[in-house]
C-alpha positions in Angstrom: 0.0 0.0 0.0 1.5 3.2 -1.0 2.1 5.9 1.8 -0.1 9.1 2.2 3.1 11.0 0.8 3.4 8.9 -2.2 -0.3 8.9 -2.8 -0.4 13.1 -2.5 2.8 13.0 -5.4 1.1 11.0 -7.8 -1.8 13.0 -7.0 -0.4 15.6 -8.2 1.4 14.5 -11.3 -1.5 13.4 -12.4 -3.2 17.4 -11.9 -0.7 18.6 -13.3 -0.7 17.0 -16.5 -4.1 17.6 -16.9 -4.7 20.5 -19.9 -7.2 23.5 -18.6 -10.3 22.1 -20.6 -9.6 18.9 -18.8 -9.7 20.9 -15.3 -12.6 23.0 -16.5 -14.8 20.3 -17.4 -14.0 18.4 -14.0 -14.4 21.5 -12.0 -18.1 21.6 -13.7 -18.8 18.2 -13.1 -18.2 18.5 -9.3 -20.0 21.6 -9.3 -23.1 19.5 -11.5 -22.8 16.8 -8.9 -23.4 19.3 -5.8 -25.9 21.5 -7.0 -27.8 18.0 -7.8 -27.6 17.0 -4.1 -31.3 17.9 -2.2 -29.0 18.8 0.8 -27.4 21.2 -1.0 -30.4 22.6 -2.5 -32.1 22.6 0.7 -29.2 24.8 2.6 -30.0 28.0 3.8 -26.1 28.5 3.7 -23.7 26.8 2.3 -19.6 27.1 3.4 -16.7 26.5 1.1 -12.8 26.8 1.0 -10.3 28.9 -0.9 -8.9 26.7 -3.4 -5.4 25.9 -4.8 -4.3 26.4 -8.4 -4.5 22.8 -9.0 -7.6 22.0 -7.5 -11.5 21.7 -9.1 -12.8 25.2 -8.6 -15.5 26.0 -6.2 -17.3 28.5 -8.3 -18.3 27.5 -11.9 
């Protein structure tokens, strides 16, 4: 089993190598799949964190 370190480097290989219409179209599936959940649409308030270059983007 590889280690939490090796897992977060290949992690991020793999991000990095991804082109930006690859990282657009994930960051708008994961923004598809939340606005689909009835929690979310029920929330009076809803909290979410900064994000990193790298990461799928909170806003679409």
């Amino acid at each position: 089993m590889a280690s939490k370190k090796e897992l977060r480097k290949a992690m991020n290989a793999r991000l990095h190598g991804l082109t930006a219409e690859e990282k657009a179209a994930a960051s708008a599936a994961v923004c598809a799949r939340l606005a689909a959940l009835p929690q979310y649409r029920q929330a009076s308030s809803i909290m979410l964190f900064s994000i990193c270059p790298t990461k799928s983007a909170s806003m679409p």
